[in-house]
Every structure is written in C-alpha cells, then in structure tokens.
C-alpha positions in Angstrom: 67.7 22.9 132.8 67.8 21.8 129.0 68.3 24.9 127.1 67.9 25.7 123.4 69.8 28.1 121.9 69.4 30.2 118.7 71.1 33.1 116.7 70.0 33.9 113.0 71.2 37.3 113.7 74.1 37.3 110.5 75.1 35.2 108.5 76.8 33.2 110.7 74.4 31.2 112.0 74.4 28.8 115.6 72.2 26.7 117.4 73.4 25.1 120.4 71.5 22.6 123.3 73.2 22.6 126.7 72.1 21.1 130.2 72.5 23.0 133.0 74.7 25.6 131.9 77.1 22.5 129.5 77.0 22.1 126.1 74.7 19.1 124.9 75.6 19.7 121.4 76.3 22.9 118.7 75.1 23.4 114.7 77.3 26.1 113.2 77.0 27.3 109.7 78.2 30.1 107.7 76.3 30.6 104.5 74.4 33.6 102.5 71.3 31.0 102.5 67.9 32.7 104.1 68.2 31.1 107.6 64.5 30.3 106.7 66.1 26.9 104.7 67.9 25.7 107.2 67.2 26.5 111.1 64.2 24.3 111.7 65.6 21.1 110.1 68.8 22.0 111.7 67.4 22.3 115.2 65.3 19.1 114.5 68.7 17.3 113.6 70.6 18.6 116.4 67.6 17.8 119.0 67.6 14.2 117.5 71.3 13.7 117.7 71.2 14.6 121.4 68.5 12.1 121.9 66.2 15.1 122.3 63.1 15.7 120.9 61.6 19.7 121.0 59.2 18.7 124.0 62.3 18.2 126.7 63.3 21.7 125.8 62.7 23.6 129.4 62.9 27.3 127.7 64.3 28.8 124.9 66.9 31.5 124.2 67.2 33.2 121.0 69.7 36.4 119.8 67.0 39.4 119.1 69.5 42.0 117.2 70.6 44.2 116.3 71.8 42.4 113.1 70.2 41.4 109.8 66.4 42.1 109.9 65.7 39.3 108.0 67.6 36.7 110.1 66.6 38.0 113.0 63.0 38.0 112.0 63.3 34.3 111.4 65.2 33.9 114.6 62.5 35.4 116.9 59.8 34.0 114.8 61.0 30.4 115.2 61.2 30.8 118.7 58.0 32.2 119.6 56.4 29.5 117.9 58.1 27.0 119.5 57.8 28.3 122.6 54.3 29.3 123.0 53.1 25.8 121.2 54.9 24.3 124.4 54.2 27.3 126.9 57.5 27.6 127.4 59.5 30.3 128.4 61.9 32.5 126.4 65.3 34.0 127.4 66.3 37.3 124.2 69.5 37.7 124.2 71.2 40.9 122.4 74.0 40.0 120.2 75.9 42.8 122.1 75.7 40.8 124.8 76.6 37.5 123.0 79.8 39.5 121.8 80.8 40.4 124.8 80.6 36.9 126.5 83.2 35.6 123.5 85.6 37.7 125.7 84.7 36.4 129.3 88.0 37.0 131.0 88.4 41.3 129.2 88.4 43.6 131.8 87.8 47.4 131.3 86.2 48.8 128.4 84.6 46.4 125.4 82.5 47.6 122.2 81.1 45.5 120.4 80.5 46.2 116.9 78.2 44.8 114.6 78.6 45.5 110.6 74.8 47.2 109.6 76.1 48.0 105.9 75.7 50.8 104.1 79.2 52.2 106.2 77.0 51.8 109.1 77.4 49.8 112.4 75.9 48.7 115.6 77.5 49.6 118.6 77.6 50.1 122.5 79.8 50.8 125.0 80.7 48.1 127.7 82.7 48.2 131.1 83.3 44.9 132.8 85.1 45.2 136.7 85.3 41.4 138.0 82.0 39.9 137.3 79.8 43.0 136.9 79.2 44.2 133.4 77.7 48.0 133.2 76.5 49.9 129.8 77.9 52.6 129.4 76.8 53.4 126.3 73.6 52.3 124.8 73.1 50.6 122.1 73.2 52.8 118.5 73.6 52.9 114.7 76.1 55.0 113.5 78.8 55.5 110.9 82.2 54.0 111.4 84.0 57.3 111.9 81.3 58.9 113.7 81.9 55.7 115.9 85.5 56.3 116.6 84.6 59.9 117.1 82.4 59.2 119.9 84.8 57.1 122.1 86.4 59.1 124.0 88.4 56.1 126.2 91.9 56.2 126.1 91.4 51.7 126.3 89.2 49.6 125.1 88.9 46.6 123.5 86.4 46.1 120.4 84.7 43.1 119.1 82.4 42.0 116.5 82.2 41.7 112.6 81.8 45.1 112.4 85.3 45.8 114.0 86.7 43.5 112.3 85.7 45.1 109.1 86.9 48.5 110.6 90.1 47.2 112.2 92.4 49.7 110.5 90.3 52.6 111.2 90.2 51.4 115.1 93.6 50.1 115.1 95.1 53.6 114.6 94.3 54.7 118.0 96.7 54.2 120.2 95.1 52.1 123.5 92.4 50.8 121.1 92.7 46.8 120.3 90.5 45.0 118.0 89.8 41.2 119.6 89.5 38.3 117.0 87.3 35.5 117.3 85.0 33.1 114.8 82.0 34.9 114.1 79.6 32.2 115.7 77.8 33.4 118.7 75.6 30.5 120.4 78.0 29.3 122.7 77.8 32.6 124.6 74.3 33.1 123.9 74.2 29.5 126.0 76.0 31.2 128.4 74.3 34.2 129.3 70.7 32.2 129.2 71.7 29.7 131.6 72.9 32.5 134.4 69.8 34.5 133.1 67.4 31.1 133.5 69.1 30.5 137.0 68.2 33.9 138.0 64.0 33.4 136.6 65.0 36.2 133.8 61.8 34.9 131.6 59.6 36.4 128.8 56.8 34.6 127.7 56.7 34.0 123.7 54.2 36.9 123.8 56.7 39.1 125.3 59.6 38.3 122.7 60.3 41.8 120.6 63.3 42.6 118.0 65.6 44.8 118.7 66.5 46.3 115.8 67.9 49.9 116.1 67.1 50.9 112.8 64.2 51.2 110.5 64.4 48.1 108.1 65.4 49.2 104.2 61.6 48.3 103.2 60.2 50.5 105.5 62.3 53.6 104.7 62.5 53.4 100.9 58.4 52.9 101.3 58.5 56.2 103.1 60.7 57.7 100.6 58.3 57.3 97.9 
C-alpha cells in the first residue's frame, strides 16, 4: 500500500509517501507562502525522489481541518483532483486526529488545540485507554478562556499550536500539562491512513468535504454588510 500524504492545514506544511504503514520519504516546510506555490511541485519532487511517479500512488490521504480555510482549501482541492484523475481512493484525516497521534504512547485525557485567531481556537476532547481512542468532546470553536472553562477534568494533557499559544493560561491548572512537539503533522497523518486504509475506511474524491467549524471571514463579513 503506497500512501500519499498531505496537510496544508497551517502554516506548517507536510507531505509525506510511505509503503505499507513506513515512511518512503517526508517534505516539511514552515513558511507564510500560500501553499498554492508550493504543494504540487513539492509532491512532484518528493514522488520523483522516491522513484515514484503520481500513478503508483494506491490512495491518498489529506488533513481536512479545522485550520486555515485557505490551506485547507488547497489541501482538499489538490487531493480530489488527484485522486479522482486516477480513481483513486481518499483517506480525510482531521488535524485533531493528526494531533493526537504526535502523542501515541498519552494515556487518559488529550485536547488538542488548534490556534483559529481572533482569540479563538479549535478544540475537542479526547480519551485514550490502551489502543482505543473515544471523543469525548466534539469538535468546536471557542475562546481560549471559554475553553478552559469548559474542561472540567482534573488531568489532561493538551496539544496543538493553539496550546502552545495558550500555555500559561492552561498551565495554571493544576493536573493540566501542555505537550510540545514541532508543529508538522504528516507523519501521523501517515499513520492514521495506513490503519484507516487497512481497515477499507475509503471516500471517493467525490465524497472528500472540509471540515471547517467555522464560517470562513469572507462569508461573515459578506453577511455583515
């Protein structure tokens, strides 16, 4: 199973080629640049330097939010196209999720958070026990405090940009940890779509949706007038 991985979802931006479930090879780049510059040449160049053109690709797996609705726009837009010129499958992958699977040996509570500006954030609730992972929480947008308001577990573990940006504020509960790690998420996205691929989780290109959580700033300012 030759996998192609993508996640435009911030600004730090990964792709990543494994084969069954081991990585083939990884792009990571941190940059304010519109993804739209660089993702299709960099997936070109990766697939080349693997010995790989887009054709032995067997599905592909891309992060579909929450995050910036630009990048993951160009994320999901990518994808489809690539997959439904090659009728192949499609694996989304939430960058919840993705968070989440930086942290593969946490136990107990995890919450990822994800910076949505404007004092904002995206957030859900997470409890691993062994191998299972449960939501506990869906996913939401919310402010920071209202964030920390809402938790009411004595433990838990966050994780993200957006607890990193907020790790005072989280920090001053007592049983509350923020977890560091680079910001790049493909790796784990690799991860979860090989065990998802294993298991036949599919979507067709057709199928691929956003999931955004929140209106994008055009759209409410347009309503606004």
């Amino acid at each position: 199973m030759r996998l192609l991985s993508v996640d435009t979802s911030s600004a730090a931006g990964s792709i990543v080629v494994s084969v069954d479930g081991q990585l083939a090879g990884e792009v990571n780049v941190h940059s304010e640049e519109t993804h739209s510059v660089r993702l299709l040449p960099g997936i070109e160049t990766l697939l080349r330097s693997c010995g790989w053109s887009v054709r032995d690709v067997d599905a592909f797996a891309v992060v579909c939010g929450p995050g910036s609705f630009t990048g993951v726009r160009i994320g999901l837009t990518t994808i489809k196209g690539l997959a439904e010129s090659l009728s192949r499958p499609t694996i989304p992958i939430t960058a919840f999720d993705a968070w989440v699977e930086k942290f593969p040996q946490q136990q107990g509570v995890l919450v990822p958070v994800i910076d949505a500006r404007r004092g904002e954030v995206y957030a859900s609730v997470l409890c691993r026990s062994g191998q299972v992972l449960e939501v506990l929480s869906p996913g939401a947008v919310e402010k920071a405090p209202e964030l920390v308001a809402s938790i009411s577990h004595a433990e838990a573990c966050f994780v993200g940009d957006g607890a990193a940006a907020y790790k005072n504020l989280i920090s001053s509960r007592p049983g509350w940890r923020v977890l560091s790690d680079d910001p790049f998420l493909g790796r784990a996205v690799s991860r979860i779509a090989f065990s998802r691929a294993e298991a036949r989780m599919f979507l067709s290109a057709a199928e691929l949706q956003a999931y955004y959580l929140r209106k994008p700033d055009a759209e409410m300012k347009w309503k606004q007038r």
